[in-house]
C-alpha positions in Angstrom: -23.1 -8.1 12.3 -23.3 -8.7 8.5 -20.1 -8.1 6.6 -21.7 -6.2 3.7 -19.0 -6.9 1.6 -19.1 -10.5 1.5 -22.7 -10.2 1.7 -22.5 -8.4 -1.7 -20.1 -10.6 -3.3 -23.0 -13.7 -2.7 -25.3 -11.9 -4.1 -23.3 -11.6 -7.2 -22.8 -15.1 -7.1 -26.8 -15.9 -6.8 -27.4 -13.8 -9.9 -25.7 -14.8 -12.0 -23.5 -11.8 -13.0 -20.1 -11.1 -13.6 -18.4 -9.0 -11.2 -16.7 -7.2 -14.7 -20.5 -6.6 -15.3 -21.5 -5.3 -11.8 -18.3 -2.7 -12.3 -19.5 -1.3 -15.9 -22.8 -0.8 -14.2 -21.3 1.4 -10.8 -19.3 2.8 -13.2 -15.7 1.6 -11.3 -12.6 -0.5 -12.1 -13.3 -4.4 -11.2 -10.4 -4.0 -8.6 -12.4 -1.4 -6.7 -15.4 -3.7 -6.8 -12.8 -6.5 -5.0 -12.0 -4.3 -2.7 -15.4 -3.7 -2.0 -16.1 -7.3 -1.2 -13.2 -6.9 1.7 -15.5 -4.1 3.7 -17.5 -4.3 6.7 -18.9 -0.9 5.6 -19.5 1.1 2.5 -21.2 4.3 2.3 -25.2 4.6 1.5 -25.0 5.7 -2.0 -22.7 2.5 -3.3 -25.1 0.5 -0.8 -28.1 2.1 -2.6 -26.5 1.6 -6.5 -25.7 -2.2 -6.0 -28.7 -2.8 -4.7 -30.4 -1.3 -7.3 -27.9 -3.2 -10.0 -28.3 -6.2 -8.5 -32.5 -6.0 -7.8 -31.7 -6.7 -4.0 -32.3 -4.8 -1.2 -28.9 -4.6 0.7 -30.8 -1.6 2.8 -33.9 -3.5 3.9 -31.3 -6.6 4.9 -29.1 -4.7 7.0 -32.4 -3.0 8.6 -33.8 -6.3 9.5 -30.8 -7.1 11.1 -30.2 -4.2 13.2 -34.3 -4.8 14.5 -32.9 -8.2 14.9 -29.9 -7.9 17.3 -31.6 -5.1 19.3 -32.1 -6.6 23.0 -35.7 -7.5 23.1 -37.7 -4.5 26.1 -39.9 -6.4 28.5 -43.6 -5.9 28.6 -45.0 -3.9 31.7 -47.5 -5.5 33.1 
């Protein structure tokens, strides 16, 4: 399972941004934003702002997991 947190804290890192920059944008305090970093979870609508702040789709990611890790059905035949 990814740890959306750290998962958001790369993609920081691969852009190229600040996280003081990624916190003006949310709006929140940068210590929030570390704190953020520490979740396994976050609700939809932070999910849905960073990836719109960042131009990556945190939603799509964690969907391709899930379609990922679901046990594979067998054909009938």
């Amino acid at each position: 399972m990814i740890e959306i947190g750290k998962r958001i804290k790369e993609v920081i890192a691969e852009k190229k941004v600040t996280v003081t920059w990624v916190a003006t944008q949310v709006p929140c305090e940068r210590t929030n934003l570390y704190n953020v970093f520490k979740r396994r979870d976050i609700s939809m609508s932070l999910l849905w702002k960073l990836s719109d702040i960042l131009d990556y789709n945190f939603i799509q990611e964690l969907a391709n997991q899930y379609e990922n890790s679901k046990p594979k059905k067998k054909s009938k035949k």
